[in-house]
N, C-alpha and C positions, 0 to 999 in steps of 0.2 A: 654353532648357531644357538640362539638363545631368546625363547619365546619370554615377551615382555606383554604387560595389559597396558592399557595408556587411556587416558579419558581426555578427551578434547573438549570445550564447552556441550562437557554433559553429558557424551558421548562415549563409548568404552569400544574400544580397538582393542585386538589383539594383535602382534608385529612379529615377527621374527629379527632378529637380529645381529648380526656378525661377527666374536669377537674378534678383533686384531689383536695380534702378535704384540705386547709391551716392546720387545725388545727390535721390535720390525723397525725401520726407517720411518718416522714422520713423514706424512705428505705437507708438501709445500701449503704455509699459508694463504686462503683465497682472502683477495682484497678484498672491502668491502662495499658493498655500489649500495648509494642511495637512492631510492627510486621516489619522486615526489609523487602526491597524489594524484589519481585523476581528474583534471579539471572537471565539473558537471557539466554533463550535455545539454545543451540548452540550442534547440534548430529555432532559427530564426524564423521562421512560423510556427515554433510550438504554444500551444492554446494554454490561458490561463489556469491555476490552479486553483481550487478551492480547500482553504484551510481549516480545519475542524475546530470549532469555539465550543465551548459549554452551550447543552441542549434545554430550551427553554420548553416547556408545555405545552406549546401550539409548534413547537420546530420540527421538520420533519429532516433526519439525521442520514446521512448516506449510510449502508450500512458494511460498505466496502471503498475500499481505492479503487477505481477506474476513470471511465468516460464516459459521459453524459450522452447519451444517442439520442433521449426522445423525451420531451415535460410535455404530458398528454394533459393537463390542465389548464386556465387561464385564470390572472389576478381577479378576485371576485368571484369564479364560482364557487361551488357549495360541494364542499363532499361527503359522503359516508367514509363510516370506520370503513379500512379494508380495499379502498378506490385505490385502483393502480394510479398515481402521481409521476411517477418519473421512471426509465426504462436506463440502467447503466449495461455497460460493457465493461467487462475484465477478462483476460487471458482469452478472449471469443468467445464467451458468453455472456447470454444474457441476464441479468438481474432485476428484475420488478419491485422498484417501491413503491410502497402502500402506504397512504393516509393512515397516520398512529389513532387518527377520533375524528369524528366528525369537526367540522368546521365549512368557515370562509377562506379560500386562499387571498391569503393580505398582501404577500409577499414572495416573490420569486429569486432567488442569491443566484443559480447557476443556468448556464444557457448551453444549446446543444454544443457538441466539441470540447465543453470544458471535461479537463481532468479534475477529478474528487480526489482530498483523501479520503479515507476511512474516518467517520464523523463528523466529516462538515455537514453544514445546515443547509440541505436543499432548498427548502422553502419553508415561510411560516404560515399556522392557519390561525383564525380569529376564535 
């Protein structure tokens, strides 16, 4: 046996490993199988996605990938810096986001059930 270190993306392993005999028998060549990729799961009712664009000034930016549970605001009102705007889910929690400044809510991008990624633009204030 024959302890080896090994670093996988980034990662450092240490291994033991086995030498065999030079002069032993070969083992038989294993064929070798192509395995094509997994197609993407896509369920015929899975909810739209929201894709992260450059963050403008009045944008209010998701600040993880999940799902949308709850936009506790409506187009036109007024908020303070700090107002909880929108309630995400990830991994079964929850996440609260907050108005980045005061403003008008001008604009609403995503609706309950939709999935985020990380940076899309939930909504814009005035």
């Amino acid at each position: 046996m024959k302890k080896l270190r090994v670093t996988v993306e980034g990662k450092t392993y240490e291994v033991l490993v086995e030498m065999v005999d030079e002069n032993a028998a070969a083992p038989a060549p294993v064929p070798a199988v192509t395995i094509p990729p997994p197609a993407p799961a896509q369920a015929a009712d899975s909810k739209p996605r929201v894709s992260p664009v450059p963050a403008g000034a009045g944008d209010v930016p998701s600040p993880l990938a999940g799902r949308v549970v709850s936009i506790k605001v409506t187009i036109g009102q007024s908020v303070d810096e700090s107002t909880e705007v929108v309630t995400l889910e990830a991994m079964k929690m929850s996440t609260h986001v907050y108005a980045p400044r005061a403003g008008r809510v001008i604009e609403i991008l995503a609706k309950e059930g939709d999935g985020v990624d990380e940076g899309a633009i939930l909504m814009r204030l005035e």
